[in-house]
N, C-alpha and C positions, 0 to 999 in steps of 0.2 A: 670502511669500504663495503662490508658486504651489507653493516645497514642503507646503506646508499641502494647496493643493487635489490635489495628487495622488494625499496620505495619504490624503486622504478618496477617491477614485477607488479607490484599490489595496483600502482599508480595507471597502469597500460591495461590489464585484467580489468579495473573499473570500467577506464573509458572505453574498452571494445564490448565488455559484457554489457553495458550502460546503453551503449549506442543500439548491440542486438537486438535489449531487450524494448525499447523504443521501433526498432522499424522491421522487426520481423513481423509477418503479415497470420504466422500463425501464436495464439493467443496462451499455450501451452510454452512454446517456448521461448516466450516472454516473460515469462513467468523461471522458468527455468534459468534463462542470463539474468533473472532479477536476484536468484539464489547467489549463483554465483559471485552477482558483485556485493552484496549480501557478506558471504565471506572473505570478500577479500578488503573490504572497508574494517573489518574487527581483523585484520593483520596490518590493517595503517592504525591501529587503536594498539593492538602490541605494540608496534616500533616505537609507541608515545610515552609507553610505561604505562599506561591505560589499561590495567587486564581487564578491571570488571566493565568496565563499559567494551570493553571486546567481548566480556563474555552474554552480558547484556543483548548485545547486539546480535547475537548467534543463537541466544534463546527465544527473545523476543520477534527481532524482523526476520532469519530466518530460519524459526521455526511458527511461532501461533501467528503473523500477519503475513507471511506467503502463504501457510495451510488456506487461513483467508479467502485469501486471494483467488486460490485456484478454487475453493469452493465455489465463488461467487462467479467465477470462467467458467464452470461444467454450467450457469445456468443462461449464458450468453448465447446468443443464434449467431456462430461466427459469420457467415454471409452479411447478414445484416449490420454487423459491427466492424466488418471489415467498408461494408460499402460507408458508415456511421465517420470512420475515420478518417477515410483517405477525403475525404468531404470537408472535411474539419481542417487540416493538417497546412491550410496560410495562417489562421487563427492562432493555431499553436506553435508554429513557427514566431509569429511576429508576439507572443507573449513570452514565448523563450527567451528571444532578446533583448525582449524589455528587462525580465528578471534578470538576465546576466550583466546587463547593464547595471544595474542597480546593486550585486553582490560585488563587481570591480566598483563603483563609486566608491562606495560603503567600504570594503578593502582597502583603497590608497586614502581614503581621508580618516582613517580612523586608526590604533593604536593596534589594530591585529598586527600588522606586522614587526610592531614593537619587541622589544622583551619580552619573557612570560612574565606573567603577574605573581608575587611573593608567595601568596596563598597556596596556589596552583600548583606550585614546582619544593619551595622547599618545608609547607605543611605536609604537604603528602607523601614527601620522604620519612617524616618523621612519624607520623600516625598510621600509615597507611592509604593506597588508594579510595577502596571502601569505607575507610571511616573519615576518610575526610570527604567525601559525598556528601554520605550521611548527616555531615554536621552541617554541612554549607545547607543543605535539603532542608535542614530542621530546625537551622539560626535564622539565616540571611536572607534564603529562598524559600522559608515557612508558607509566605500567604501566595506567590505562583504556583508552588507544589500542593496546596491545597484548594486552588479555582481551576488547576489544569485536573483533579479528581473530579469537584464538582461539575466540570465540562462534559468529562466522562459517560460521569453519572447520569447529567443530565441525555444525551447521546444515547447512551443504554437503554433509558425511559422510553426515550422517540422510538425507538426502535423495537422495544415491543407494543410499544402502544400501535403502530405502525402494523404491525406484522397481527397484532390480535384483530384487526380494524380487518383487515383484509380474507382470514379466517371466519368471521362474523358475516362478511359480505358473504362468502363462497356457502355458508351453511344456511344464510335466509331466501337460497335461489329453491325455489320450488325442483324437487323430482319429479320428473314426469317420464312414467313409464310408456314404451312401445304398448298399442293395443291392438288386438285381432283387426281393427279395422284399416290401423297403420301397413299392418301386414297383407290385406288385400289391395290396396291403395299402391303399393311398391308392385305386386307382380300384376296388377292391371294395366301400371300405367309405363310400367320399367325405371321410373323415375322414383328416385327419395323425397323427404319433405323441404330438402335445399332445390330439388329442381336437378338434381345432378343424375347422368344416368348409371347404374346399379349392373 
C-alpha cells in the first residue's frame, strides 16, 4: 500500500513538474521543475529496486546536465527566445503526438508489458544491482556501450573544435583604436561613427 501511494506521489510530481517545466515562460524555472522532476524519476528507480541507476540519475541529470543547462540559459536573450518559442510550439505540439503515438504503439505490440525478463529480476537479486549492470555493460551490451563513448568523444571533438573556430575568428578582427580625430568628429558633429546621436 504505501508502495502504491508513493508511485502515485512520484508519478503526479513528474507530470506537474514535466508540464511546468515545458510551459513556463521564464527559462530559469524551467529549469528548476526540470530538477524537480529529475528527482522524483530516481524515487520511481527506488520503488524498482534500481538504487544505482537512482543514484545515477541524481548525480548525473540532476546534478552535471542541469548545471548544463542553466549554463547554457545565462547565455540566452530570454525575449528573443521567448518570442523563438511560442512561434515554434504547433511544430512541437504536432511532433509530441507523433512520438507519443509511437511509445503507445511500441507499448501494446511488444513484450513490455510482459513479465520481467529472468536476467533483470532474479540475477540481480543474486549479484547485485551494480554488478549486474556492469556485467550486462561489459558481456552483451560491450559494443553499444563502446559507440555510445565513441559518439561522445566524437561530440566533445566538435565541440571544441567548434568553440576554438570561433575564438580564432574573434582574435583575427583587427583593433582599432578611438583617435584624436574620432574625437573631434563626435563633438563637431554630435553624432558617433553609427550615425547615432551622443
Amino acid at each position: 500500500m504505501a508502495a502504491q501511494l508513493l508511485f502515485f506521489y512520484f508519478s503526479g510530481m513528474i507530470l506537474i513538474s514535466a508540464g511546468a517545466a515545458v510551459a513556463s515562460r521564464n527559462l530559469i524555472y524551467s529549469a528548476l521543475a526540470l530538477l524537480i522532476t529529475f528527482i522524483h524519476v530516481a524515487g520511481i528507480y527506488i520503488l524498482l529496486n534500481a538504487e544505482f541507476i537512482a543514484a545515477v540519475q541524481i548525480i548525473v541529470y540532476a546534478g552535471a546536465i542541469l548545471v548544463l543547462y542553466l549554463f547554457v540559459l545565462m547565455l540566452f536573450n530570454p525575449e528573443a527566445e521567448r518570442r523563438y518559442q511560442h512561434g515554434q510550439w504547433p511544430i512541437g505540439l504536432f511532433l509530441s503526438l507523433v512520438i507519443l503515438g509511437l511509445m503507445l504503439f511500441a507499448m501494446f505490440r511488444s513484450e513490455i508489458l510482459g513479465p520481467a525478463g529472468h536476467f533483470t529480476v532474479m540475477e540481480a537479486r543474486r549479484i547485485g544491482h551494480t554488478q549486474a549492470i556492469g556485467l550486462a555493460l561489459l558481456t552483451d551490451f560491450v559494443f553499444p556501450f563502446e559507440m555510445a563513448s565513441f559518439i561522445l568523444l566524437v561530440a566533445m571533438i566538435g565541440a571544441i573544435v567548434l568553440a576554438g573556430r570561433g575564438t580564432a575568428r574573434h582574435r583575427s578582427l583587427p583593433l582599432r583604436r578611438p583617435s584624436v580625430m574620432d574625437a573631434h568628429a563626435v563633438l563637431e558633429t554630435g553624432l558617433d561613427e553609427k550615425g547615432e546621436a551622443v
